[in-house]
PDB file of N, CA, C and O in Angstrom, chain B, residues numbered from 101:
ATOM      1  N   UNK B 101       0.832  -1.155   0.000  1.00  0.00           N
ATOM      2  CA  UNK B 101       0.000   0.000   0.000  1.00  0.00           C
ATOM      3  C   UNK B 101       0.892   1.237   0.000  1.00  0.00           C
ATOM      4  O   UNK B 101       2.032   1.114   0.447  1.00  0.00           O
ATOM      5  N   UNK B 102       0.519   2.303  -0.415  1.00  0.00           N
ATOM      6  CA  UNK B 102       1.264   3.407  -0.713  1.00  0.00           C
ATOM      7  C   UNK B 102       1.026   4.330   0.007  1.00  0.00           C
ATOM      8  O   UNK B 102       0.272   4.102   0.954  1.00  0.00           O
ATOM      9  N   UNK B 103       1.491   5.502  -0.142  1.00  0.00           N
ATOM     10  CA  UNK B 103       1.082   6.881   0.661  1.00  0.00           C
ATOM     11  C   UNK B 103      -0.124   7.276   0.377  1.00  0.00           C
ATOM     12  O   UNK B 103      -0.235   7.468  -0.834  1.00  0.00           O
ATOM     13  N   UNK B 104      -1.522   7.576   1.238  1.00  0.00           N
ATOM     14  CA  UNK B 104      -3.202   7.982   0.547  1.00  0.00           C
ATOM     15  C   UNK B 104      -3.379   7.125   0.156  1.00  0.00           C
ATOM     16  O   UNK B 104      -4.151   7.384  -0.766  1.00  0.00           O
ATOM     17  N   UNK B 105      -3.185   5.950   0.169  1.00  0.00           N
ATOM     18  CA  UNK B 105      -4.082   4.802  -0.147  1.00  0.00           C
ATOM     19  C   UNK B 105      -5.022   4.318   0.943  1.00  0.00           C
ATOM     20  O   UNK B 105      -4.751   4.381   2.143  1.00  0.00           O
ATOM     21  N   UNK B 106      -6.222   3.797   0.402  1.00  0.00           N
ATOM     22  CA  UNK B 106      -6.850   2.883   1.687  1.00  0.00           C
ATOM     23  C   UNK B 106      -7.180   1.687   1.516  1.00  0.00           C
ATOM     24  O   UNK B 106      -7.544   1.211   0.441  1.00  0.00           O
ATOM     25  N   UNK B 107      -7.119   1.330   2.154  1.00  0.00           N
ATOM     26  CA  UNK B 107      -7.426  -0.689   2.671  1.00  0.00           C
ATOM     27  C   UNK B 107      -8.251  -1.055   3.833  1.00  0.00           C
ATOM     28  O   UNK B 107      -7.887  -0.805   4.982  1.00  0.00           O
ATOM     29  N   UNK B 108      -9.437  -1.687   3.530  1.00  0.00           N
ATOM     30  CA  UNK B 108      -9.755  -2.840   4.474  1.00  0.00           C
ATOM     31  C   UNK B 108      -9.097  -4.128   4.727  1.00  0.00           C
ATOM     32  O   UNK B 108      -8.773  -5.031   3.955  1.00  0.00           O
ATOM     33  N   UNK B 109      -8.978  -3.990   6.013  1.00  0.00           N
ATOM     34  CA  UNK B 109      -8.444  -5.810   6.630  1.00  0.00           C
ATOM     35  C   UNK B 109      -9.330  -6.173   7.008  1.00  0.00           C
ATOM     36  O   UNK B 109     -10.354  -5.495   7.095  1.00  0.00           O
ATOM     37  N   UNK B 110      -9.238  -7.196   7.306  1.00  0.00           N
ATOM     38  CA  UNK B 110     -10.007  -8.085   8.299  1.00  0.00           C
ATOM     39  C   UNK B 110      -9.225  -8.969   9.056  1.00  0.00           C
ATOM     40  O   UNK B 110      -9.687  -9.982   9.582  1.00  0.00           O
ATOM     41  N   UNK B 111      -8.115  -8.634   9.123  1.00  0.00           N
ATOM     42  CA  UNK B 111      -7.062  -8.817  10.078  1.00  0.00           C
ATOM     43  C   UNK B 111      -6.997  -8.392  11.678  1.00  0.00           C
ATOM     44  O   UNK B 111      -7.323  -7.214  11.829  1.00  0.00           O
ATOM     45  N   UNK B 112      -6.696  -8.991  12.753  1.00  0.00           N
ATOM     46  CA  UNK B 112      -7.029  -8.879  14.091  1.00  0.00           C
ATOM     47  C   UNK B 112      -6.169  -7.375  14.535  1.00  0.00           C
ATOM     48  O   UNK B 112      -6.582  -6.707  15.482  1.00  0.00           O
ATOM     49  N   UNK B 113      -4.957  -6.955  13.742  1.00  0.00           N
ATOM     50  CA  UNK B 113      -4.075  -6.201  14.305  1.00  0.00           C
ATOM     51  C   UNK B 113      -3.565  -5.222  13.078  1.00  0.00           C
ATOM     52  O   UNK B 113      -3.116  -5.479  11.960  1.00  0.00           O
ATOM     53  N   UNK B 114      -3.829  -3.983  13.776  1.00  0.00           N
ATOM     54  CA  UNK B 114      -3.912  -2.278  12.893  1.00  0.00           C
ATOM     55  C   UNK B 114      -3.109  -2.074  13.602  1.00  0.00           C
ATOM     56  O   UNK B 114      -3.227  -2.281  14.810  1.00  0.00           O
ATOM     57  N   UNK B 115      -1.410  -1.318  12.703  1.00  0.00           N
ATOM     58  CA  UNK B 115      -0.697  -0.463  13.112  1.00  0.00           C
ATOM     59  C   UNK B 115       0.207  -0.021  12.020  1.00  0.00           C
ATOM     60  O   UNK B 115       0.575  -0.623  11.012  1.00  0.00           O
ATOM     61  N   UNK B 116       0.572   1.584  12.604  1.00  0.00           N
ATOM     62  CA  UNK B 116       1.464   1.536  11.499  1.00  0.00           C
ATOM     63  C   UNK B 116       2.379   1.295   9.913  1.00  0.00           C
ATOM     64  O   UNK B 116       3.486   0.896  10.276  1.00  0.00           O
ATOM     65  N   UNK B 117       2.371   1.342   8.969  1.00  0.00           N
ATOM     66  CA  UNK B 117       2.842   0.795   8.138  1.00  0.00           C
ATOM     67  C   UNK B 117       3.287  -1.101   8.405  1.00  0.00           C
ATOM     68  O   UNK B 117       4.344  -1.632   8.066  1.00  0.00           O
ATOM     69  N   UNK B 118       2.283  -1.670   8.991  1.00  0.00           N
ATOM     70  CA  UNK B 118       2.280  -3.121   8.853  1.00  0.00           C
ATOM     71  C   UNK B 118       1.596  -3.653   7.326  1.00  0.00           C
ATOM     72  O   UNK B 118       1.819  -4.821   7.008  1.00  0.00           O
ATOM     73  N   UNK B 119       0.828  -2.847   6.464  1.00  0.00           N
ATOM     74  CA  UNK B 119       0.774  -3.023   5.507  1.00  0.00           C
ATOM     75  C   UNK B 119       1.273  -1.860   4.374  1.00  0.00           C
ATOM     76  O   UNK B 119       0.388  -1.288   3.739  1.00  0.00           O
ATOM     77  N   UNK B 120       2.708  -1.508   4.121  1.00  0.00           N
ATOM     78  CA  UNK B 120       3.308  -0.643   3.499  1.00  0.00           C
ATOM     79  C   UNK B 120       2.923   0.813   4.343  1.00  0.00           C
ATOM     80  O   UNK B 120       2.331   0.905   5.418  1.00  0.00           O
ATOM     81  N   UNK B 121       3.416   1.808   3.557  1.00  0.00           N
ATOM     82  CA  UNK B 121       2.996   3.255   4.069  1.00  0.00           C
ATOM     83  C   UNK B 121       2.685   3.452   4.900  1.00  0.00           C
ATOM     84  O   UNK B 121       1.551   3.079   5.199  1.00  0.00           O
ATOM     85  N   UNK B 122       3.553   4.235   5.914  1.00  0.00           N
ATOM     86  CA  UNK B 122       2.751   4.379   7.333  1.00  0.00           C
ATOM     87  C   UNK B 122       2.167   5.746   7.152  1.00  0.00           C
ATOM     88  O   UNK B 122       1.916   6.495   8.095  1.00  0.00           O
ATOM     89  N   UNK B 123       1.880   6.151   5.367  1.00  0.00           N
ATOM     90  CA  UNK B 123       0.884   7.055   5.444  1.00  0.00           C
ATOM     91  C   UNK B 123      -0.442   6.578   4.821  1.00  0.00           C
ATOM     92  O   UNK B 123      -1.449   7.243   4.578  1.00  0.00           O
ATOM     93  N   UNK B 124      -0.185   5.169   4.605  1.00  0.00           N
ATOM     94  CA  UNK B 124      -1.946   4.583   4.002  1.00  0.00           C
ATOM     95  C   UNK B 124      -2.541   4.367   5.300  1.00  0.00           C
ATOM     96  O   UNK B 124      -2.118   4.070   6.418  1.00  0.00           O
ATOM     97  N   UNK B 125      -3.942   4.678   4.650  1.00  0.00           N
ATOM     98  CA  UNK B 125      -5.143   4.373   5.927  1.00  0.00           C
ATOM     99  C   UNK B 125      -5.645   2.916   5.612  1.00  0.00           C
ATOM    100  O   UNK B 125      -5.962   2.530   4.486  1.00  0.00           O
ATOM    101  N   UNK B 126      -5.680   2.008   6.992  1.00  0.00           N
ATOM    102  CA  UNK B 126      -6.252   0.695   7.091  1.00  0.00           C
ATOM    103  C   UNK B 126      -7.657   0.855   8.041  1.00  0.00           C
ATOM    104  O   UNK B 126      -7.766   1.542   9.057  1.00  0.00           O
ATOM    105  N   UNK B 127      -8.336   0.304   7.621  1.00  0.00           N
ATOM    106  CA  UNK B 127      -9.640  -0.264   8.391  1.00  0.00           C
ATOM    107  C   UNK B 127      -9.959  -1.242   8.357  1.00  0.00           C
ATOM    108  O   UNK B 127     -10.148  -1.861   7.310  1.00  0.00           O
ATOM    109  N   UNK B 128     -10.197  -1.918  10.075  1.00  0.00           N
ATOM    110  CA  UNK B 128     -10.341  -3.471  10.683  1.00  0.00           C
ATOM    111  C   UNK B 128     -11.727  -3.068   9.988  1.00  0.00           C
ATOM    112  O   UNK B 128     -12.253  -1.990   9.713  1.00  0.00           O
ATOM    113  N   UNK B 129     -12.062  -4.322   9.838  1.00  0.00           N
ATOM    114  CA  UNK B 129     -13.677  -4.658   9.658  1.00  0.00           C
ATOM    115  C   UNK B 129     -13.848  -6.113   9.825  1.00  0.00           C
ATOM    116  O   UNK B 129     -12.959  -6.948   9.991  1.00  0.00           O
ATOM    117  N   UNK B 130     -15.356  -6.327   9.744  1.00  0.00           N
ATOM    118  CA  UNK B 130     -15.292  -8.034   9.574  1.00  0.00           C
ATOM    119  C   UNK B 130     -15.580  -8.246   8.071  1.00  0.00           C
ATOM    120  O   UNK B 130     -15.567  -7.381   7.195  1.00  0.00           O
ATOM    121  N   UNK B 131     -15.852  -9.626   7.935  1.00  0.00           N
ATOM    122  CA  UNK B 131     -15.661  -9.665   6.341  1.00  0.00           C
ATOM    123  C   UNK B 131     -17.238  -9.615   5.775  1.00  0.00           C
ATOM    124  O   UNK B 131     -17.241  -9.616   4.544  1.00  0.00           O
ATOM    125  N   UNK B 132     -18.609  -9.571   6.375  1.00  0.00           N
ATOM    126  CA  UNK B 132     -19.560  -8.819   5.334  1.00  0.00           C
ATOM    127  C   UNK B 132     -19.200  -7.766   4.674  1.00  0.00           C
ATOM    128  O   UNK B 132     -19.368  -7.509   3.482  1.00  0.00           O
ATOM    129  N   UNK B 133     -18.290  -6.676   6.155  1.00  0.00           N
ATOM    130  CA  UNK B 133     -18.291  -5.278   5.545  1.00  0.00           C
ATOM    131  C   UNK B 133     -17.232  -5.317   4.179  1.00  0.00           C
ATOM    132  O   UNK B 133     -17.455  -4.660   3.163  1.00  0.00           O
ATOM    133  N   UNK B 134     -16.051  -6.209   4.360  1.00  0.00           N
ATOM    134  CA  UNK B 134     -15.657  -6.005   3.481  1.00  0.00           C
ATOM    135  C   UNK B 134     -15.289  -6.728   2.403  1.00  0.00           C
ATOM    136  O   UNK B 134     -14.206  -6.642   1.823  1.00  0.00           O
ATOM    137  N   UNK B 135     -16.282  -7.514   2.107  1.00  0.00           N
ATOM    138  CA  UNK B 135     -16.788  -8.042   1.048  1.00  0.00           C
ATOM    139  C   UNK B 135     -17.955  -7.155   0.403  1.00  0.00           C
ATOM    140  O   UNK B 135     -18.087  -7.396  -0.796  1.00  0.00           O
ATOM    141  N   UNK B 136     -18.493  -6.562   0.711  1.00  0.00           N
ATOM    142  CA  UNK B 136     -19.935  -5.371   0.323  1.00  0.00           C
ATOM    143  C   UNK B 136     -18.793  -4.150  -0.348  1.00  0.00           C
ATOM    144  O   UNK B 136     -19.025  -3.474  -1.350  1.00  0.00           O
ATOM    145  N   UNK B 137     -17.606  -4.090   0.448  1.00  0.00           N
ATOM    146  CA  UNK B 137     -16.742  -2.808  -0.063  1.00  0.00           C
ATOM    147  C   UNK B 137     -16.167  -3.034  -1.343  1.00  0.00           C
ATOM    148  O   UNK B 137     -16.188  -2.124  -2.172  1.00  0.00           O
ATOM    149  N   UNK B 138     -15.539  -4.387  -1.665  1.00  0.00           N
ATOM    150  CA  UNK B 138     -14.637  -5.023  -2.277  1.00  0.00           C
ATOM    151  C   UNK B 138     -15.898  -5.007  -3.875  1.00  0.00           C
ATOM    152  O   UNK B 138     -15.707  -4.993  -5.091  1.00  0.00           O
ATOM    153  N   UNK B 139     -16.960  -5.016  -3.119  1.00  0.00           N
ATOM    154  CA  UNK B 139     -17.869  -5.855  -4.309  1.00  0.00           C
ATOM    155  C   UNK B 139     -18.697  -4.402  -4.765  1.00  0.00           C
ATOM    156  O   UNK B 139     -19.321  -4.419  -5.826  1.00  0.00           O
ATOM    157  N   UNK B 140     -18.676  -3.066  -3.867  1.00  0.00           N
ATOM    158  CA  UNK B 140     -19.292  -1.433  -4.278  1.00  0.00           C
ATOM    159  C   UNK B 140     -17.755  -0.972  -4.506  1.00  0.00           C
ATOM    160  O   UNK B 140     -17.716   0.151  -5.009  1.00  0.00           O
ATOM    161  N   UNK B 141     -16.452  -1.551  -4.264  1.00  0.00           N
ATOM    162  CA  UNK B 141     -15.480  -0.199  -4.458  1.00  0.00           C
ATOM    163  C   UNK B 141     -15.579   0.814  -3.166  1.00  0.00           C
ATOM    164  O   UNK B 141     -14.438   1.268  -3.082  1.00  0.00           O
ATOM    165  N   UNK B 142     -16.302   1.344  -2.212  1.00  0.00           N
ATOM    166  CA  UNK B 142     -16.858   1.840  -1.450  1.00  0.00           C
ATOM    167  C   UNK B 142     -17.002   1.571  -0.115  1.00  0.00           C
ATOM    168  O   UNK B 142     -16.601   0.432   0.126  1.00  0.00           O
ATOM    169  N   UNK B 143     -17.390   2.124   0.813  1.00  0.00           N
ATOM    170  CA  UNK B 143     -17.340   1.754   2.331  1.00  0.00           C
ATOM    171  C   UNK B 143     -19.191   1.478   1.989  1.00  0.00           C
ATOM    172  O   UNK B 143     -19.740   2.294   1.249  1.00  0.00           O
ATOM    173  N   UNK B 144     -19.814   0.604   2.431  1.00  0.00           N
ATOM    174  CA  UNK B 144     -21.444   0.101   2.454  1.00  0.00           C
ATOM    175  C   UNK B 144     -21.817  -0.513   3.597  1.00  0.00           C
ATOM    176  O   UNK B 144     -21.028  -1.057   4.369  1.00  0.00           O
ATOM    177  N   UNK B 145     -23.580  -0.417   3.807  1.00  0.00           N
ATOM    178  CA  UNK B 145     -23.945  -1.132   5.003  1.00  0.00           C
ATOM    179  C   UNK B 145     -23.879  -2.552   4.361  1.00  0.00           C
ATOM    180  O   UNK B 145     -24.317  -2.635   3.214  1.00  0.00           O
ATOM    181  N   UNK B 146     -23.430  -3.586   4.900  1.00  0.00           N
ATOM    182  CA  UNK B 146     -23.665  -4.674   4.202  1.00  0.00           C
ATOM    183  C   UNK B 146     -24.981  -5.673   4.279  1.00  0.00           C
ATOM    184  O   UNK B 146     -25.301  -6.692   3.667  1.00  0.00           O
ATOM    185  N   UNK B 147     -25.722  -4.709   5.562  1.00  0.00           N
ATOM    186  CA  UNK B 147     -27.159  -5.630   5.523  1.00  0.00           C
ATOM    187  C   UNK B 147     -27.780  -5.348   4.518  1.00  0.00           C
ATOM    188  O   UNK B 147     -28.554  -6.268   4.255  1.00  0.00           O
ATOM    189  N   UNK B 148     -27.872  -4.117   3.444  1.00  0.00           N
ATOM    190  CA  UNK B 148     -28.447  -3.634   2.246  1.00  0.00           C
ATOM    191  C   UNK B 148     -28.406  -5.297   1.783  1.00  0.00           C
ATOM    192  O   UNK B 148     -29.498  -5.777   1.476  1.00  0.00           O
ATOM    193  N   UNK B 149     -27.397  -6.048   1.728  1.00  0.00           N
ATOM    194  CA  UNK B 149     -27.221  -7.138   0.644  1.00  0.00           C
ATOM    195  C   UNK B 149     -27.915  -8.186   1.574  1.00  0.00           C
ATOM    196  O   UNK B 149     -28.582  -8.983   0.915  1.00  0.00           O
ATOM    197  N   UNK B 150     -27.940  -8.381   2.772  1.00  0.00           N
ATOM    198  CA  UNK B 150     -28.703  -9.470   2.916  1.00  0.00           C
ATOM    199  C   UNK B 150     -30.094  -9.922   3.137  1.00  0.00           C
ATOM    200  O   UNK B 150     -30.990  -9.427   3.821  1.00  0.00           O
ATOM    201  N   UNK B 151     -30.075 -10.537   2.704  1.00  0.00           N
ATOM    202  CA  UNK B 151     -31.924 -10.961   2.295  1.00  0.00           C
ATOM    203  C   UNK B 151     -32.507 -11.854   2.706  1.00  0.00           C
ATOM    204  O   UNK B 151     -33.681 -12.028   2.379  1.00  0.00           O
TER     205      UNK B 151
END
């Protein structure tokens, strides 16, 4: 990840450039949310998708 980039994990542990750039932004989530993100490009509620 680069400088201004962003990423969802769903990884237990946020810090620092643990995924490149310690100027990219990471966000923990669980994986509805970010599977709904992955699948809009976008931050989404992911209950919209469940039915």
């Amino acid at each position: 990840m680069g400088p201004g980039e962003v990423a969802i994990s769903t990884g237990s542990r946020n810090f620092r450039g643990r995924m490149g750039s310690p100027e990219g932004r990471v966000y923990l989530a669980n994986a509805a949310v970010a599977a709904a993100a992955a699948l809009n490009g976008k931050f989404v509620d992911p209950r919209k998708y469940l039915t």
